[in-house]
N, C-alpha and C positions, 0 to 999 in steps of 0.2 A: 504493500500500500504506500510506504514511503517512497517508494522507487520510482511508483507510481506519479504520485504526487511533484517530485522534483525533476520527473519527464517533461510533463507538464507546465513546471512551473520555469523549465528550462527553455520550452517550446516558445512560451509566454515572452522570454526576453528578447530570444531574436523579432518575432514579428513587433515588439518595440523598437527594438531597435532597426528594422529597417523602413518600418513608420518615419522613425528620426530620422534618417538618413533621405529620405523621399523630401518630406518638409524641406530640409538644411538645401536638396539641390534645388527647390521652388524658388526660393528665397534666395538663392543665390543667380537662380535662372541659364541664361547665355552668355553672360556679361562675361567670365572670365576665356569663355571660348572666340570669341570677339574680339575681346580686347587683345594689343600686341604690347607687350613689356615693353619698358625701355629702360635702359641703368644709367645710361652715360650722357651728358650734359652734349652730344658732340654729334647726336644725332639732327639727321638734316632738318627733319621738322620742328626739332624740338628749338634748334639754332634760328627757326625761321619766326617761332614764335615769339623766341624773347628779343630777338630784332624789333622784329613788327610794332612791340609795344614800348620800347625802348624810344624808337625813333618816331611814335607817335605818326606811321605813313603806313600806306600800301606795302607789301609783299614787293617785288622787280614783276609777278605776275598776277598780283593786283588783288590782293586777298585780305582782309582787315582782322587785327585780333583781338580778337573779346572775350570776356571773364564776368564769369558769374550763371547762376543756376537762370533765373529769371532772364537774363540779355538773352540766352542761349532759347533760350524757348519763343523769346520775341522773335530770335533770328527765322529760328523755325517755321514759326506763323506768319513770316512773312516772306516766305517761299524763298529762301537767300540758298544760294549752293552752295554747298559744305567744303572744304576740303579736307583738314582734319579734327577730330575732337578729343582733348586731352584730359581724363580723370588724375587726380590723386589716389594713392591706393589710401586712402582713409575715407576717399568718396564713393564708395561702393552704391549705398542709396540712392545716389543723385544719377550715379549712371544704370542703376536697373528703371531711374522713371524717364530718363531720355534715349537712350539705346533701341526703342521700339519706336521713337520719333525718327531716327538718323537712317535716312539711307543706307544699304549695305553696302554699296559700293563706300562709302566716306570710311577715312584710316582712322579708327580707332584706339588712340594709345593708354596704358596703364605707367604713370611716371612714381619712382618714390618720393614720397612726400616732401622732402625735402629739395627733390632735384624739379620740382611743380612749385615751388617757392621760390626757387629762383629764376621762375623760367617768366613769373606775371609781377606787375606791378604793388598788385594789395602787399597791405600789409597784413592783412588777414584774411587769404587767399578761402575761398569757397570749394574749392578744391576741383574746376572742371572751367575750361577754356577752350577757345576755338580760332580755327581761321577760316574767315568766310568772305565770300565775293558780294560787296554791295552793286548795287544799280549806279551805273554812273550816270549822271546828269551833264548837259552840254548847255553853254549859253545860251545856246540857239534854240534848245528845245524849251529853258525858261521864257525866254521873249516871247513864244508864240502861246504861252501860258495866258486865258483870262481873267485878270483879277489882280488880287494885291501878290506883289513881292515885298521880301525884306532884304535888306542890304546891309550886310555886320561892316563897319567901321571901326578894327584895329580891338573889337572885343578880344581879350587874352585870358580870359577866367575861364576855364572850361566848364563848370557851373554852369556859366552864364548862357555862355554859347550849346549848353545841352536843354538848357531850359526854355530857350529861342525856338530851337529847334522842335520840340515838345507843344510847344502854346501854336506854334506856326503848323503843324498836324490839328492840333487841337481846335483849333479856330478858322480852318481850310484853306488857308491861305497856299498862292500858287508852288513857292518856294521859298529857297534864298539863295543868294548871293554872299559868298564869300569874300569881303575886299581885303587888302596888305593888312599885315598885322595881325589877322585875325589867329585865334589858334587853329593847330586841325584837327578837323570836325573826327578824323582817326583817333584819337587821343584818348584813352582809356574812361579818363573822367571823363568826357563830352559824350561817347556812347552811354556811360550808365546812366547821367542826369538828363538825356533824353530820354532815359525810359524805354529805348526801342524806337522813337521816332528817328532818329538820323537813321535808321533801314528805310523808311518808305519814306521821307520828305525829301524832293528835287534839289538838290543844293550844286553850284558849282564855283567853282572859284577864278576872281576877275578883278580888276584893275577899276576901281572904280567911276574916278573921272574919266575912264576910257568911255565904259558902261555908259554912262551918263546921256551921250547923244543917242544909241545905239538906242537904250529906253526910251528914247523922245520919237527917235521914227516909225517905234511900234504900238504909240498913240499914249506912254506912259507919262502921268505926271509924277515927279519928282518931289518926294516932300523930307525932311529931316525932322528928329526929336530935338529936342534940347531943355533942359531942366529951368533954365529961368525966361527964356521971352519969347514970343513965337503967339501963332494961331491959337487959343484954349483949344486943347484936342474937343471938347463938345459940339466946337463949332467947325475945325475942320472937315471939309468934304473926302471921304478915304471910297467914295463909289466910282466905277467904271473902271480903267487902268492906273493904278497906286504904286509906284516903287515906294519903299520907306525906308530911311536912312538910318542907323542906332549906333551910335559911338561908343567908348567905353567910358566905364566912369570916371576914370583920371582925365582927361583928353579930350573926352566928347568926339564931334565931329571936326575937325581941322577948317580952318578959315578960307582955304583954296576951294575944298572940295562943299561948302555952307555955299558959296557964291555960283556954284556951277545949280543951285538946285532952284524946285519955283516957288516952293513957301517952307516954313519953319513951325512944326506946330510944338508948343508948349502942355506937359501934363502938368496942371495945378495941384501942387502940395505946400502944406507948410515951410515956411521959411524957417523952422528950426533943423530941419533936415533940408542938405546942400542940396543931394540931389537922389536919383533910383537909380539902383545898380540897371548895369542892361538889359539882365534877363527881367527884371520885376518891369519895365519901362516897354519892349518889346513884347510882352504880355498884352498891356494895359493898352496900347494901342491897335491888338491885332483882336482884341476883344471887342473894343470901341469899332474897329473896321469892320468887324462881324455883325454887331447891332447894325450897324447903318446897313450893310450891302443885306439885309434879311428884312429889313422895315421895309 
């Protein structure tokens, strides 16, 4: 009867234990069959990645890198082509909920933790990065855009310039215009603080004063912000063809390129505060441009 019993009760362990084992592989799924190791800081993509973000630009074949669970899923939703996608082995989670997003064809790597800290910017790295192909936008294809553009003037806060880009999705405006100075729109910050808008918003970068007439022959009026005198934004007209101008906050818009333009409008704020950062300013009038062009 003993014999019996501990047959049994022997029997009972394995089919526990290969219950366990069932589970353990669910839960861990495909991911490690998928993914391709990598140990050495010297490999080509992994070299291409911490360029990428280093130098805040394009890939040589034109591919942008981004970090973060959320960006990485914007990317996704907004149809971007992959090239490669990079876990930390401590990100295990993060790549069993994207891994069923990514194409098979796209290279998926598993980095040690440590050699994925050095490869991205954070300082508290999420542990899954990418390099991906955005839409490139042409001058030419903004000009024939209906509507408002915005035009960044020497913005260098990438905040600012993510937040621009974000309100200008948000509020439908045509695009932007990238003038000298500005940061790039590539720039680690400037992806996350748009949230995923610099994926889908038209942006292309241009010489402004050049810009200037080139706007006028395709029916645009030309208008600038500036913090103390100008048009009250209430009263300016922002319907029909609208370039609009946003400097940065130390600087503003430069005296050259104020005189090339056809009005100046003003947002009224207290005189205890100098002035609005960029992004808070190119908000407030692509809001205002919204009410008007919807009434």
């Amino acid at each position: 009867m003993v014999k019996a019993l501990s047959r049994i009760a022997s029997s009972m362990l394995v089919r526990v234990g290969k219950m366990a084992d069932k589970t353990a592989s669910k839960a861990v799924g495909t991911t490690p069959q998928r993914l391709r190791r990598i140990e050495g800081k010297h490999n080509a993509l992994v070299k291409e990645l911490r360029q990428a973000f280093a130098r805040a630009e394009l890939t040589t074949d034109g591919y942008c890198a981004i970090e973060g669970l959320r960006i990485i899923e914007e990317a996704i939703r907004s149809g971007l082509r992959f090239r490669a996608v990079f876990f930390s082995e401590s990100a295990g989670p993060k790549a069993e909920r994207l891994l069923p997003q990514i194409g098979a064809h796209v290279e998926t790597l598993m980095l040690p933790d440590k050699l994925f800290a050095g490869a991205v910017p954070s300082e508290t790295p999420q542990g899954v990065a990418a390099l991906v192909r955005l839409r490139e936008s042409s001058v030419d294809t903004l000009l024939e855009k209906p509507g408002l553009l915005i035009g960044i003037a020497g913005v260098q806060d990438p905040g600012n310039l993510g937040t621009i880009l974000r309100s200008t999705e948000a509020f439908e405006a045509g695009g932007v215009l990238l003038g000298e100075g500005t940061v790039s729109p590539f720039n680690s910050k400037v992806v996350r603080a748009s949230a995923g808008s610099v994926f889908r918003v038209p942006a292309a970068r241009v010489k402004l004063a050049e810009i200037i007439p080139r706007l006028r022959e395709h029916g645009f009026r030309v208008l600038a912000t500036s913090s103390h005198k100008g048009i009250p934004l209430e009263r300016a007209n922002f319907t029909g063809q609208v370039a609009v101008l946003v400097g940065s906050e130390g600087a503003g818009i430069g005296r050259e390129l104020l005189a090339k333009v056809d009005d100046v409008v003003a947002i009224p704020h207290s005189p205890k505060v100098e002035s609005l950062n960029a992004g808070v300013a190119a908000s407030i009038v692509l809001y205002e441009a919204a009410r008007q062009r919807k009434s």
